[in-house]
N, C-alpha and C positions, 0 to 999 in steps of 0.2 A: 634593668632592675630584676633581680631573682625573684619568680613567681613562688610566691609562701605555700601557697594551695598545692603546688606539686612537688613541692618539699613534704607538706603534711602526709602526700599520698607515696612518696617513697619511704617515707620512716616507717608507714603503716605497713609498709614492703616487709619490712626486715621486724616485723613483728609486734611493736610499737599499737597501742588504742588510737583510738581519733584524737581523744582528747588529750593523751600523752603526746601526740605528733603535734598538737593544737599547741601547746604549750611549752613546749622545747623549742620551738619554731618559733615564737612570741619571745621567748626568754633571751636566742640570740640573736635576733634584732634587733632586743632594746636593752638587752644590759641587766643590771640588777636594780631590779623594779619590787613592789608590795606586790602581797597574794590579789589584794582587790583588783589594784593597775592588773597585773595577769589577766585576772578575768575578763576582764573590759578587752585588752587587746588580744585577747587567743578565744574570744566569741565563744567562752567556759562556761556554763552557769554558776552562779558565787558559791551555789553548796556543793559543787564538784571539784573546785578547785583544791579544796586541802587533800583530799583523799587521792587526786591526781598527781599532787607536788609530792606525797608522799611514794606512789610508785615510780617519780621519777628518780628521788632520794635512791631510792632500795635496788636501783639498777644503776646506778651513780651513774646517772645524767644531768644530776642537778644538787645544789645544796641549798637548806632552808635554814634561817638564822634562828635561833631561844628567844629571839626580844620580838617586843612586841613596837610598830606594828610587822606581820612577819614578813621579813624580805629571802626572795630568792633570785639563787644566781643557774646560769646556765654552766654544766661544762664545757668545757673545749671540745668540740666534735673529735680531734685526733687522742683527745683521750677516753673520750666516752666513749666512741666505738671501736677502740682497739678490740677489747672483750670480743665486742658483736661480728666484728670482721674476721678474726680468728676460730671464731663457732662456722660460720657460713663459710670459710674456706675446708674444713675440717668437712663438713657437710658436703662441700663439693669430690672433696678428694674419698669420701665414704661411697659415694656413687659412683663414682671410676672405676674404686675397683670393683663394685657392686656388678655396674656394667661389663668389665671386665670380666669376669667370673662366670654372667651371663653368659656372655657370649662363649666363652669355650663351652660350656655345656650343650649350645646349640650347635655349635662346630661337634663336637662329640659326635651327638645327637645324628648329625645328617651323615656322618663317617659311617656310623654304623649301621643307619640304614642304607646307604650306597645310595645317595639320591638329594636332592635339596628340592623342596617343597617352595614351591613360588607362591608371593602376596600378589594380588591384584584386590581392586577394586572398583565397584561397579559404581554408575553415575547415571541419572535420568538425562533422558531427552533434556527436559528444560533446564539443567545444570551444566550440561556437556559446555555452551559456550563460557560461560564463565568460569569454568575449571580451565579450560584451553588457554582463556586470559590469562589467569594465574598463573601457568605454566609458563606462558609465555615471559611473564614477566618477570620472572623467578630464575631464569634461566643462566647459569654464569660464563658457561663458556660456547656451545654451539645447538644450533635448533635444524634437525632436516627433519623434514616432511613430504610427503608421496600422500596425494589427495587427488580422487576425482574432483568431478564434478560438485558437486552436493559439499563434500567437505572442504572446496575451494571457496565456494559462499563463504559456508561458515567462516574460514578464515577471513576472508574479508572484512568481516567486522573485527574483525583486531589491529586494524591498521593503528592504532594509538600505542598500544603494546610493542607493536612490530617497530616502531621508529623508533619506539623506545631503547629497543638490545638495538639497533641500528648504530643508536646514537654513542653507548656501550661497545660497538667495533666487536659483537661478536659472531659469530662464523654461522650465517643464516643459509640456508640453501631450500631449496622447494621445487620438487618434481610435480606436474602436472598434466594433467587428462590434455591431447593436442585438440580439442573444441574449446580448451579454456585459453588460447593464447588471444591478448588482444579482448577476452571478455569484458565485460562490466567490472566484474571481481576483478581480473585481472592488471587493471587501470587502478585499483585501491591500494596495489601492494606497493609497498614503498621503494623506487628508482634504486637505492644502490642493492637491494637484494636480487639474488643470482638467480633466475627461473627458469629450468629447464622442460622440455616437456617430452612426453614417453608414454604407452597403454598402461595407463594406471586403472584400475581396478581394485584398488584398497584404500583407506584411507589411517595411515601410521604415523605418527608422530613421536620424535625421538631427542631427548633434552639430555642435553650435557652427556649423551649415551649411556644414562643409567635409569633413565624413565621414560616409558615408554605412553602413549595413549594413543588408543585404536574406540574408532569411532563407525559404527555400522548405517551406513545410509540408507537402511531399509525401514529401524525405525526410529535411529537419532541417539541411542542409546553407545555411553561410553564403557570402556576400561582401562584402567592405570596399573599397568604391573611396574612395581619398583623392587631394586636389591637381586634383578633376575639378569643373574653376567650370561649367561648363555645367551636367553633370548634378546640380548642388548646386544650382544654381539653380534648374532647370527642376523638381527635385522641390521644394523650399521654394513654389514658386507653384502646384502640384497641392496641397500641403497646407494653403496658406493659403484656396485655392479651398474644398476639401473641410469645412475649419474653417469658415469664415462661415457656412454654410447648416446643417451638422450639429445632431445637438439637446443643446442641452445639459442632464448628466444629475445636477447638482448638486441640483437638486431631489427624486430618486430615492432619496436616500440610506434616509431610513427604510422603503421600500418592500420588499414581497416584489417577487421576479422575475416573479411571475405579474402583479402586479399594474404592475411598472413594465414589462412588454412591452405590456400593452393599451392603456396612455397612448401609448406609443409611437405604439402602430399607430395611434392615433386621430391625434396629429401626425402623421404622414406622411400620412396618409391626404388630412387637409383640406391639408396643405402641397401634396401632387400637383394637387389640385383646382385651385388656382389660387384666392388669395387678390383679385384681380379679376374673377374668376368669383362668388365667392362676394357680392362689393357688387355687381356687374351683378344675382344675384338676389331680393338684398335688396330692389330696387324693383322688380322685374320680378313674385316670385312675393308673393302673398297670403300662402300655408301655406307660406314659408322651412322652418317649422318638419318638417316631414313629409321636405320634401327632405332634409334634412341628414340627420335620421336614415335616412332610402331608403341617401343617400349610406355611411353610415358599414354598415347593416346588411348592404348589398350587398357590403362592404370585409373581412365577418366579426365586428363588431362594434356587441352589439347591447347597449341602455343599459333596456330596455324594464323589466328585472329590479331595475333597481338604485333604492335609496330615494334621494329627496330629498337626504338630508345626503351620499351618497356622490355623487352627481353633482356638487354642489357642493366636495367636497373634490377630485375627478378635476381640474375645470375650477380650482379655483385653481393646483394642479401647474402646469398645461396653462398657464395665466397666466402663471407665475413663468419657466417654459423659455422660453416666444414672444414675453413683451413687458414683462418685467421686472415685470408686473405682480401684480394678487391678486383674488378673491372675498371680497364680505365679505356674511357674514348677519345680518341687525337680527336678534336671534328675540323684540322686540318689536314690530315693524310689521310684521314677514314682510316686508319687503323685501330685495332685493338688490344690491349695487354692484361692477359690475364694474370695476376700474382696470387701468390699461393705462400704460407711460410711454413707450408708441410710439404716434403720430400716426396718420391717416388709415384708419382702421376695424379696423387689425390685430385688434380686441379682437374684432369684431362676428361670425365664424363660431363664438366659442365663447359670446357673450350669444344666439345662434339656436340653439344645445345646450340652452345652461340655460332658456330658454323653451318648447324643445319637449317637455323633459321636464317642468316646470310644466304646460303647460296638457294633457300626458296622465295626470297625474294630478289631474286636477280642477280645478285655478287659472286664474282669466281674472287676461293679464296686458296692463301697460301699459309701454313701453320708452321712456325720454328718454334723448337723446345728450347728450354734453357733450363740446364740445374745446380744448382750450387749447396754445395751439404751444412752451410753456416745459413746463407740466408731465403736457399727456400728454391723453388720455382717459378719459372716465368715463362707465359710462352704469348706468342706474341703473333696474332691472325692478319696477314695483310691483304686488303680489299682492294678489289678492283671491280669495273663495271663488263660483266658478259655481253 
């Protein structure tokens, strides 16, 4: 059944009194009725009603009969509001070009100063999350974000919003500070969003790439610059920068935090070295094996402690983040396969991990490469007992 009440409240829309919307709204629900019935059904007081049927007369929206007692009819809504429709279109097309007009003046304007003047706007500490909401939720086609610490909280409480554009299929991504992987926060964000991690030290947020909000975690205090193609740009190409190299930390998911910061450090660590550093030593040094760990023990982290099976579970992680790849162990041949679906040795500083921890625990090993330009690398360590 059509709600009367927000019929009465759109006619008041388009210009219409209370008691004129009261009354027009009563008339075509019930046909042609007496002035009194009116009042009774459009909730009119009885000494309002003639003077109301009269201004709806004088807008022909209505007709009132000579005889007595006096009846009135409703018009046909497609004819009563052609009028009104035709005014409110006129109206709208008066402000386009109004708009329009506008805005060259303002294009003018910044031509001739050789510059274009940015809007921002500033936001309290205790508003900042609920603007962040709104954005979030406002958002139509993609949301990156690059947040420490402090603004990884915050987001956190958005996880309602977040499933929300989730659920919308639109294009989420989020750089973060590597002590948030595996956080508290971290467990809030919602499974199919991409979360990479990287030395973040800002906290920027970037919607649909044309609004921006930057949030300072010193004292919680926001700002939203919108309509600024520069700065929309020139941050969208630090994030895409920041995004390609980052790690990604899909693979983390089951981990503790202790344990998904030490993978970490271990990528970063060989990532610093230089991945052409590491093939130049490949042929250069004999004991690869010794380096690497020198390398890693020197970095803080030392694998000396760890079994067999945990080294091999570290380095398949380590695999899946760096080269879409995996560790696989025969535990019938004691062999090992490492796959890679990245080309030209990417695989090869963490088959020089799983060898060096092999032959300190006892196994003389044998390493064959395998490369194939379609599907990837393989190389494959076969164990024996020294």
């Amino acid at each position: 059944m059509v709600n009367e009440h927000a019929l009465t409240v759109s006619l008041e829309e388009f210009g219409l009194s209370k008691y004129e919307a009261q009354a027009y709204v009563a008339l075509i629900s019930r046909g042609t009725i007496a002035a009194s019935e009116l009042a009774y059904y459009s909730e009119i007081p009885r000494t309002k009603i003639y003077p109301t049927l009269l201004k709806l007369e004088n807008k022909k929206l209505a007709i009132i009969s000579k005889s007595k007692p006096i009846m009135c009819t409703a018009i046909a809504p497609e004819d009563a509001f052609d009028g009104i429709i035709h005014e409110q279109i006129n109206k709208v097309n008066a402000m386009n070009s109004l708009v329009s007009k506008l805005k060259k003046t303002s294009e003018e304007s910044r031509k001739s100063r050789g510059s274009e003047e940015k809007r921002y706007f500033h936001i309290s500490a205790n508003n900042v999350l609920t603007q962040l909401q709104t954005m979030i939720e406002g958002s139509k086609s993609s949301i990156k974000i690059m947040t420490d610490q402090w603004g990884f909280g915050l987001l956190a409480e958005c996880k309602g919003q977040l499933q929300s554009v989730v659920r919308r299929n639109l294009d989420v991504k989020i750089l973060v500070a590597p002590s948030q992987i595996c956080s508290e926060a971290y467990r809030k964000i919602p499974d199919e969003i991409e979360i990479r991690s990287s030395d973040i030290s800002q906290n920027c947020m970037i919607f649909d790439g044309t609004e921006l909000l930057t949030i300072n975690n010193e004292n919680g205090k926001g700002a939203i610059f919108s309509s600024t193609e520069i700065l929309g740009f020139n941050q969208e190409k630090i994030f895409s920068s920041i995004w390609k190299n980052a790690v990604k930390t899909k693979a983390f998911a089951d981990m503790t935090k202790t344990e998904a910061q030490e993978i970490y450090k271990i990528i970063k660590t060989i990532n610093e070295m230089g991945l052409t550093y590491i093939l130049n030593s490949t042929i250069n040094s004999k004991k690869l094996e010794f380096d690497m760990f020198k390398l890693l023990e020197k970095n803080g982290v030392s694998l000396k402690s760890k079994s067999l099976d945990d080294v091999i579970e570290m380095m398949d992680v380590i695999l899946q983040i760096t080269c879409s790849g995996h560790v696989n162990f025969e535990a019938d041949t004691k062999n090992i396969t490492v796959e890679s679906k990245l080309n030209s040795g990417h695989s090869l500083p963490w088959v020089s991990i799983l060898d060096g921890c092999l032959q300190k625990q006892g196994y003389k090993t044998r390493t064959i490469y395998q490369n194939n330009l379609q599907k990837g690398e393989k190389v494959h360590i076969k164990i024996s007992k020294n």
